[in-house]
C-alpha positions in Angstrom: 47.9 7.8 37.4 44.4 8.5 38.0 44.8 12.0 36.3 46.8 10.7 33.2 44.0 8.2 32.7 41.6 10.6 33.2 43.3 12.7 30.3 43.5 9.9 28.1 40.2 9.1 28.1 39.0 12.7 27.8 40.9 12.9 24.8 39.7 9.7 23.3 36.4 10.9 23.8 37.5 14.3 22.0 38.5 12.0 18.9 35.5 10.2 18.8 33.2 13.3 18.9 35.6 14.5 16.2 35.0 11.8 13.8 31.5 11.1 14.3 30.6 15.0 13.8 33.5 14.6 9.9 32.4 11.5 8.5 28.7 12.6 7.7 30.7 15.4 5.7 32.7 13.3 4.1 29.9 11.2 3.0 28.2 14.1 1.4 31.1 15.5 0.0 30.8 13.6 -3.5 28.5 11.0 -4.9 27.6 7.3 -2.2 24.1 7.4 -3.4 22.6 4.2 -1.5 25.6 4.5 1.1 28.6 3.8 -1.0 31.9 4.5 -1.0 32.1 8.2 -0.3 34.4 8.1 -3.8 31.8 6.1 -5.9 29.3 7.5 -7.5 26.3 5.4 -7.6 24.0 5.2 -11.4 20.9 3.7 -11.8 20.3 1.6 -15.5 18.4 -1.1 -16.4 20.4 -4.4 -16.7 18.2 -6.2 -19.8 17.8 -3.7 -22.3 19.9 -5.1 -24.9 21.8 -1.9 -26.9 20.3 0.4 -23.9 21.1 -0.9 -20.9 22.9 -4.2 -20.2 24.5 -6.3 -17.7 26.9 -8.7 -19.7 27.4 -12.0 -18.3 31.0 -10.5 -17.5 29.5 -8.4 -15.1 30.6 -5.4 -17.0 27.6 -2.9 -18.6 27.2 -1.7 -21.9 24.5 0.4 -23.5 23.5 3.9 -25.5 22.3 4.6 -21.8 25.3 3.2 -19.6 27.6 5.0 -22.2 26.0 8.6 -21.7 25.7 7.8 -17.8 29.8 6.8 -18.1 30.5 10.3 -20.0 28.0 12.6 -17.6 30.1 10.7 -14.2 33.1 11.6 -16.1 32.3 15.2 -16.2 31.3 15.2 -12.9 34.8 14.2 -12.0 34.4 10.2 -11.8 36.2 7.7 -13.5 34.2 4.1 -15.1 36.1 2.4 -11.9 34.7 4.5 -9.9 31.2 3.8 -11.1 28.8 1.7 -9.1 26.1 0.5 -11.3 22.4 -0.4 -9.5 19.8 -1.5 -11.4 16.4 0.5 -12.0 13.7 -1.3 -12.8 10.9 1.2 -14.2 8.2 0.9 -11.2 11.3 1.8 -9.0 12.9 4.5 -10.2 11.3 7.4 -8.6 11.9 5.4 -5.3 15.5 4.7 -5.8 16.0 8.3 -6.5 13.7 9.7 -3.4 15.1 7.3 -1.0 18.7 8.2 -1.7 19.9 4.9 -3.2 21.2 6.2 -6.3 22.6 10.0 -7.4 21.0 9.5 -10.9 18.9 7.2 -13.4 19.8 6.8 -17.2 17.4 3.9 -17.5 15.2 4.7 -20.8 13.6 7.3 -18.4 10.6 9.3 -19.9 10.0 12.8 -18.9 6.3 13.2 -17.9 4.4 15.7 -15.9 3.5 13.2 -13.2 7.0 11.7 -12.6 8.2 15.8 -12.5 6.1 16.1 -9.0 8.3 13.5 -7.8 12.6 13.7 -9.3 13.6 16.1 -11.5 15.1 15.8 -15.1 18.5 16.4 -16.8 17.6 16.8 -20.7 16.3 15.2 -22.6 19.1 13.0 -24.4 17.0 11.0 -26.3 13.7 10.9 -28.3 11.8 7.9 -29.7 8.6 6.8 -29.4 6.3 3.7 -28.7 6.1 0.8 -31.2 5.2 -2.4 -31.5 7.2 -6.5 -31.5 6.1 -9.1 -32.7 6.8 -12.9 -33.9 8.7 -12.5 -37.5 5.8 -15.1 -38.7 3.1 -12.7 -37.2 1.0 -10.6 -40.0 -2.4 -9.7 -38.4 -1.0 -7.1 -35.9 -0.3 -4.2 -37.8 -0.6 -1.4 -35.5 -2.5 -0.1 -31.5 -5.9 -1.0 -33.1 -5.5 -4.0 -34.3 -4.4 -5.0 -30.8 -8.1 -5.1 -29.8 -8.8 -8.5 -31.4 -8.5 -10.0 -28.4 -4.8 -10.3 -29.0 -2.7 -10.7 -25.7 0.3 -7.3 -25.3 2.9 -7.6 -22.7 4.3 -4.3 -21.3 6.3 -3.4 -17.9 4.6 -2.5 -15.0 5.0 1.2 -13.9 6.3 2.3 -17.6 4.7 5.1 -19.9 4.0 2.5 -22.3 1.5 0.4 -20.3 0.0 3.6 -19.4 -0.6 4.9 -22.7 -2.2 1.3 -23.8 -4.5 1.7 -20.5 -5.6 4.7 -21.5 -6.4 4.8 -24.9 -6.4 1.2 -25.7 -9.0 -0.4 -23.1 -10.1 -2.7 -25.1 -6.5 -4.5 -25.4 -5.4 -7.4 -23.1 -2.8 -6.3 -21.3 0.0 -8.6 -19.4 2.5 -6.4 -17.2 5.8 -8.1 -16.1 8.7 -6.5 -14.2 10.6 -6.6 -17.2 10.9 -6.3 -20.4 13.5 -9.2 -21.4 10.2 -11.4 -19.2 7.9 -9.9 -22.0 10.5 -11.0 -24.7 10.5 -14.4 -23.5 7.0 -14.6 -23.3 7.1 -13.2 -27.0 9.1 -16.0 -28.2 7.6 -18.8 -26.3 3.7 -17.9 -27.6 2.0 -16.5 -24.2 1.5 -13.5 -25.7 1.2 -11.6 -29.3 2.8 -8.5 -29.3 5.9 -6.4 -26.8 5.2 -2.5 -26.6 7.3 0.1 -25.6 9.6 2.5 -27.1 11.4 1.7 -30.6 15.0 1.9 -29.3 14.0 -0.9 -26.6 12.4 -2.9 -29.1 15.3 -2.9 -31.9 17.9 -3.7 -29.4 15.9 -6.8 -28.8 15.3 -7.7 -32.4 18.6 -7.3 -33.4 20.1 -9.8 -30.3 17.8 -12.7 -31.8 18.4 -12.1 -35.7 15.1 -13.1 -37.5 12.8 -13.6 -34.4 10.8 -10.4 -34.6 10.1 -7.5 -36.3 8.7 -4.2 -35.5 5.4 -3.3 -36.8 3.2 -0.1 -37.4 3.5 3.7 -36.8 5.2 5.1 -33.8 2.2 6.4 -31.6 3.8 8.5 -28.7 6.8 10.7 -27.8 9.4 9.6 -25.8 11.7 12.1 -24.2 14.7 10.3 -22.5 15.9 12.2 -19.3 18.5 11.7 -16.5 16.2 11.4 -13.4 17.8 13.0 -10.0 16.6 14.3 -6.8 13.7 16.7 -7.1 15.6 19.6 -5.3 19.0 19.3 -6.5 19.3 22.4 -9.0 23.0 22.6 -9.4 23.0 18.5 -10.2 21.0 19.1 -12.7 22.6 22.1 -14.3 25.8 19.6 -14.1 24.6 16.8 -15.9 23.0 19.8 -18.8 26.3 20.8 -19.4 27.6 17.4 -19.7 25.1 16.4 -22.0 25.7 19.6 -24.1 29.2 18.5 -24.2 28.8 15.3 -25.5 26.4 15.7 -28.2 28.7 18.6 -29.4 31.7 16.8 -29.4 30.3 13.9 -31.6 30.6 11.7 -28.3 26.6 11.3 -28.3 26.6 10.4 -31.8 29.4 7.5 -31.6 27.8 6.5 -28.8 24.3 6.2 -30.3 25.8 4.3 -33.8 28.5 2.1 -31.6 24.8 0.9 -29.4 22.1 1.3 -31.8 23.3 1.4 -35.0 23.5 -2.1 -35.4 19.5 -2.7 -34.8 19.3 -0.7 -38.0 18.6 2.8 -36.3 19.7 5.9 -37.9 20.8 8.3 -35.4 18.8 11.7 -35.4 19.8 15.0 -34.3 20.1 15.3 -30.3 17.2 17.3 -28.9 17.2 20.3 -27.6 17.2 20.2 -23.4 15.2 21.4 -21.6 15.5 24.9 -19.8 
């Protein structure tokens, strides 16, 4: 009896060993950014970009973003069900990508030299530039300069945008909230005089309140959209190129872009070239 048991529990132990020494594989196998499901794959978006990216009161997510996340995970070889969705506000997206949480960003992500020491970049998909929001029954902001009257600008912490207004526009007053649907609101209600960031952001949220705003001045900066991932994950990248490739040759990137964008009275332009 003693030996049998002896046996049993040696080969229990076996099993155990066994198990613990598979599952890390299995976890790395395929996507379970953030410690999912081994079969999820795990995308990083914003949730309050109207026509970007954005969490419907359904639950379900829709976006020019979201949609060119959903076609690159299906290249990759996962299904929309199979897509776990984590939001990515801009002050946290290099973060959520270092610490593991997520296995890529669409999340109106700018390329720039200073985020490149940190993730690396699939693209660019996308390229806009900065504007300006205001109230519809605003007419003295016309543009950056005029800014400098002491009128009030609301941008998001952590995003090119604010940057760029910090560094050439010191003389501008500028209120940084975690989001951008907080500097809408504060838009609408009078606290401040003016929204900047990027044009597509901007006309997704004028066309959701019909009459409310309107976007003012020149564009004054470039705005290259990427897919953010880990720094050192070569082949990831090179996956999510040809995915990209794929879709804007197949006219999926177009449809996409009119289907989100289109009506905010956008044009769709020509998809960039990526980036070697």
């Amino acid at each position: 009896m003693v030996a049998m048991s002896q046996i049993s529990l040696s080969k229990r132990v076996l099993g155990a060993v066994a198990l613990a020494v598979t599952l890390p594989l299995v976890a790395t196998a395929c996507g379970g950014g953030g410690g999912g499901d081994s079969d999820n794959i795990v995308i990083g978006t914003k949730f309050d970009q109207p026509g970007l990216g954005m969490q419907n009161p359904d639950g379900t997510m829709s976006g020019f973003d979201v949609d060119v996340a959903t076609y690159v995970a299906g290249e990759l070889g996962y299904t929309p069900e199979q897509i776990e969705w984590k939001e990515a506000p801009s002050a946290q997206r290099e973060n959520l990508i270092q610490n593991g949480q997520v296995d890529f960003i669409a999340a109106t992500y700018s390329i720039t030299d200073s985020r490149k020491e940190k993730v690396a970049f699939a693209g660019p998909y996308l390229i806009t530039g900065q504007s300006l929001l205001v109230r519809s029954d605003s007419n003295d902001i016309t543009g950056a300069a005029s800014l400098e009257n002491n009128k009030i600008l609301c941008s998001v912490s952590g995003s090119t945008p604010a940057q760029k207004i910090k560094d050439e526009y010191p003389g501008v007053q500028l209120q940084q909230y975690d989001t951008y649907s907080a500097c809408i609101e504060a838009l609408k209600n009078g606290a401040v005089d003016a929204v900047t960031t990027d044009e597509v952001i901007l006309a997704g949220y004028a066309a959701q309140s019909p009459g409310a705003f309107k976007i003012v001045g020149e564009q004054f900066s470039e705005e290259r959209y990427g897919i953010g991932l880990k720094k050192d994950d070569a082949e990831m990248r090179t996956q999510i190129n040809d995915a990209l490739t794929k879709m804007e040759e197949s006219g999926a990137w177009k449809e996409a872009f009119d289907k989100n964008l289109g009506p905010a009275g956008i044009t769709a332009p020509a998809p960039p070239p990526l980036d070697n």
